[in-house]
N, C-alpha and C positions, 0 to 999 in steps of 0.2 A: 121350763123353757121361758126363756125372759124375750120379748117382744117391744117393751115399750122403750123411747125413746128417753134420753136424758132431761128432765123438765128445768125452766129456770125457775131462780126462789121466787119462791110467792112471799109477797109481804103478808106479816103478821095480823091475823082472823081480832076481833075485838076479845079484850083480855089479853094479849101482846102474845100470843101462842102462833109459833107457823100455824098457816092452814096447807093442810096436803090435798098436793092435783088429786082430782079424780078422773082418770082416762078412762073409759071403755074401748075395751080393745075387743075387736070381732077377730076369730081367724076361722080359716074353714079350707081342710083340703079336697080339693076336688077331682076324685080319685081318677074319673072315668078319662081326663084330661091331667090329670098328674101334677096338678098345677097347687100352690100351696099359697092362700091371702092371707095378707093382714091388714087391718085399717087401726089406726090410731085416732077412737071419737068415733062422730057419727058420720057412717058412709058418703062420701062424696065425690065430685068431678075431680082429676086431676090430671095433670101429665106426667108421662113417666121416663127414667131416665134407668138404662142401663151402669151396673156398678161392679164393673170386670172386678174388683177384688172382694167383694164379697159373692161375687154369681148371682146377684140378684137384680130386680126389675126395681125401683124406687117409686113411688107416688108422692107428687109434688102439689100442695094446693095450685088453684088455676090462676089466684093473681101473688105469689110470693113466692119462698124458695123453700119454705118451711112440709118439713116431711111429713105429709101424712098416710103413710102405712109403703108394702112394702107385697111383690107376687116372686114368688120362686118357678121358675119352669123345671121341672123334668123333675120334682121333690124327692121321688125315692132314689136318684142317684146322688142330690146334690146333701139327701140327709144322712148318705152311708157316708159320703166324706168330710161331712161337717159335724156331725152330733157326739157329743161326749158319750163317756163309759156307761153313762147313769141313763142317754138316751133323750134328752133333752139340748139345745143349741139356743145359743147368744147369738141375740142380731143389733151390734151395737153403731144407733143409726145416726149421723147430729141431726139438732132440731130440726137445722136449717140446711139446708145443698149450699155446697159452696160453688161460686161460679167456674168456669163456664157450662151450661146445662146444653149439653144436646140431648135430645129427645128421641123418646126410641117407640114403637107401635105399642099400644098399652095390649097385655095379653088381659083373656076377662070376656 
């Protein structure tokens, strides 16, 4: 399952070598409410925005547009029609929302 979002280059660590992001990604599904998170980094406030084409909820930092993580509602229907053969699903997020953002009730 890939989660994370696409990172931009990071300039080169000393000794001229990229240095790689390191994201901590939390996910956790919460069965009894069927509801499935993810946070990209360390948990935080954010607003959230509906994304009919992927059926998912977005979470947006509170002063930018930049994504950070990501709630599925009703997961065990939305994973029987999403998940590949192998059972695992791509959620491929940009960094950033692009405008215009309306906001939808943050589920959570």
């Amino acid at each position: 399952m890939s989660t994370n979002p696409p990172m931009p280059p990071i300039p080169p660590a000393a000794g001229g070598a990229p240095a790689e992001p390191k994201i901590e990604t939390f996910t956790q599904h919460d069965t009894e409410r069927d509801l499935f998170h993810c946070s990209y980094g360390p948990i935080q406030p954010g607003r959230a925005v509906w994304d009919p084409e992927r059926e998912v909820q977005v979470r947006l930092d509170m002063h930018s547009q930049r994504v950070i993580g990501f709630s599925i509602p009703e997961f065990t229907k939305w994973y029987e029609k999403h998940a590949d053969p192998e059972g695992g699903f791509e959620m491929d997020l940009p960094d950033f929302w692009p405008e215009p953002v309306e906001e939808t009730p943050a589920e959570g």
